[in-house]
N, C-alpha and C positions, 0 to 999 in steps of 0.2 A: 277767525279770531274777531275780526271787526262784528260779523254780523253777531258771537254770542255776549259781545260787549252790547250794544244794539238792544237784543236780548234784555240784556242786563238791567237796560235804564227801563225796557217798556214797562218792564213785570214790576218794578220799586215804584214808577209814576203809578201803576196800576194801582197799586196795594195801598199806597198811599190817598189817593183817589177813593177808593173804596173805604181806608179807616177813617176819610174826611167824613163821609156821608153818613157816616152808621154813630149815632148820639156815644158816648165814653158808658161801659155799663155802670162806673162807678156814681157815675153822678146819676143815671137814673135811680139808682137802688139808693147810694150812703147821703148825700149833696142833703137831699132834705130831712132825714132821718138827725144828721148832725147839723144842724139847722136850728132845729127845735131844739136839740140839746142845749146850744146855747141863746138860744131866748130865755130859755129855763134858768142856765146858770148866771144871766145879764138878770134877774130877776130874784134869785135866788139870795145871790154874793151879796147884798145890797141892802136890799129890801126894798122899801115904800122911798120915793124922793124925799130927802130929808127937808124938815118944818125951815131948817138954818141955813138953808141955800133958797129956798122961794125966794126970795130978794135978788137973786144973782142967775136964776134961770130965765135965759132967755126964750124967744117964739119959737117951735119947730123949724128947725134948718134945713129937717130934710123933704125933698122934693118929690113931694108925690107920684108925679108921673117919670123920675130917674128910670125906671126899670122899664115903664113903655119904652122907652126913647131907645131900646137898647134889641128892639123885635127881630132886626137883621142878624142879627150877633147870635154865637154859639151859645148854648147856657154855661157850659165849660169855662168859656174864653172871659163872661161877665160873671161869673160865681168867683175863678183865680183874679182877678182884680180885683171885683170888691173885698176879699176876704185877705190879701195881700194887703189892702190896706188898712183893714180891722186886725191885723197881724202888725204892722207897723206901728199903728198907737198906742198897741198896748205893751209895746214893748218900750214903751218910755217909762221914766220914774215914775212908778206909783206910790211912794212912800206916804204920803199923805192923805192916803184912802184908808175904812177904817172897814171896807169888806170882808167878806169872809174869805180867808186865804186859803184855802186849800181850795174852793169852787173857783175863787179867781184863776187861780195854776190849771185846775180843772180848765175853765174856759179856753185860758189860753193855749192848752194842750190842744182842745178843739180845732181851734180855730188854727193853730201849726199844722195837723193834721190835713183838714181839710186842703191849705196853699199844695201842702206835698202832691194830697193822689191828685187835684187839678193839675197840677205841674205833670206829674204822668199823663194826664188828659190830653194835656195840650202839647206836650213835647214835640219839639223838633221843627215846631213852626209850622203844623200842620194847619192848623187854627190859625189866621192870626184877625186881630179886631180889625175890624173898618173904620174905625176912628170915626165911629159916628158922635152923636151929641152927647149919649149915655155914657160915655168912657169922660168926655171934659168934665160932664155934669157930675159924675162919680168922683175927678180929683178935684172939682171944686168945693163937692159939698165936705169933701176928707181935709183941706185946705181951711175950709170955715172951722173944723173941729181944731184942728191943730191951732189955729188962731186961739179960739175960747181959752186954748191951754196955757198960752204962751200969755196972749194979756193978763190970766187969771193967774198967775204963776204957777200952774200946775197945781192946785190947791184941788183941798178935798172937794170942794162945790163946783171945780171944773170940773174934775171926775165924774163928779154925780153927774153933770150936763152931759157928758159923753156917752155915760153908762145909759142914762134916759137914748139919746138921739141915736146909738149905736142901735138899741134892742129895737127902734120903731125903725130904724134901717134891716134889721132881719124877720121883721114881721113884714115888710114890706117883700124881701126879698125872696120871703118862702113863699108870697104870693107870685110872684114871676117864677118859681121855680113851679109851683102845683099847677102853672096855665103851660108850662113849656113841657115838662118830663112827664110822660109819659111809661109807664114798667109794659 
């Protein structure tokens, strides 16, 4: 009994061991594919930066080299973070955006999606981050957004600032996915 207990653990460490090393098929195939979708609909919803917030946009916040910093790391383990947290903003009050609401729902569907099949990616703590600099650097710069919101009382031109800084965080971020994944 002991030895097929024994058994038991080597074949689960095994298996386990083996689903670490082999990339999640989801995110090589869908990750970038919905990706682009929503650069599309951060573009789409919107339009051109509005003439009536120039005055209230600030410098780029976000950090060019966030996604170097992040080389150690699963793609999995940094796609479910960042997109956890692009899931968290938008699920605040948006009543004062004058987007287009069915591509907003659109995105946000997206980008819900996406958290989910990472969430199967990454289940069970097979993954977990190294807490390197990319992971601070990613809640700081989600930290500066939610700031913009809260000083700006969530108004339409913070929005706009979000929507701008969000979509240059997923062109950024399709470029770490198109250097990492591989089909």
């Amino acid at each position: 009994m002991a030895v097929l207990k024994w058994l038991s653990i080597c074949l689960t460490l095994f298996c386990q061991g083996t689903a670490a090393s082999k990339p999640c098929r989801w995110t090589q195939f869908r990750l970038g594919k919905l990706n682009d979708v929503s650069i599309n609909l951060l573009s789409d919803m919107g339009g051109l930066f509005p003439l009536m917030c120039a005055e209230e946009n600030v410098e780029q916040m976000f950090p060019e080299d966030l996604y170097k910093n992040t080389e150690g790391e699963d793609v999995s383990v940094v796609a479910l973070e960042a997109m956890r947290y692009v899931d968290q903003l938008y699920n605040n009050s948006l009543t004062p955006v004058t987007w287009n609401r069915t591509k907003l729902n659109m995105f946000q569907n997206v980008i819900y999606r996406q958290v989910q099949n990472l969430e199967l990616c990454v289940v069970g703590g097979v993954w977990e981050s190294s807490g390197d600099g990319g992971s601070v650097t990613l809640k700081t710069y989600f930290n500066k957004l939610n700031t913009v919101l809260k000083e700006k009382e969530h108004s339409a031109c913070a929005w706009e600032i979000v929507r701008k800084e969000i979509r240059e965080n997923l062109v950024q971020f399709k470029k770490f996915i198109d250097s990492r994944v591989k089909p």
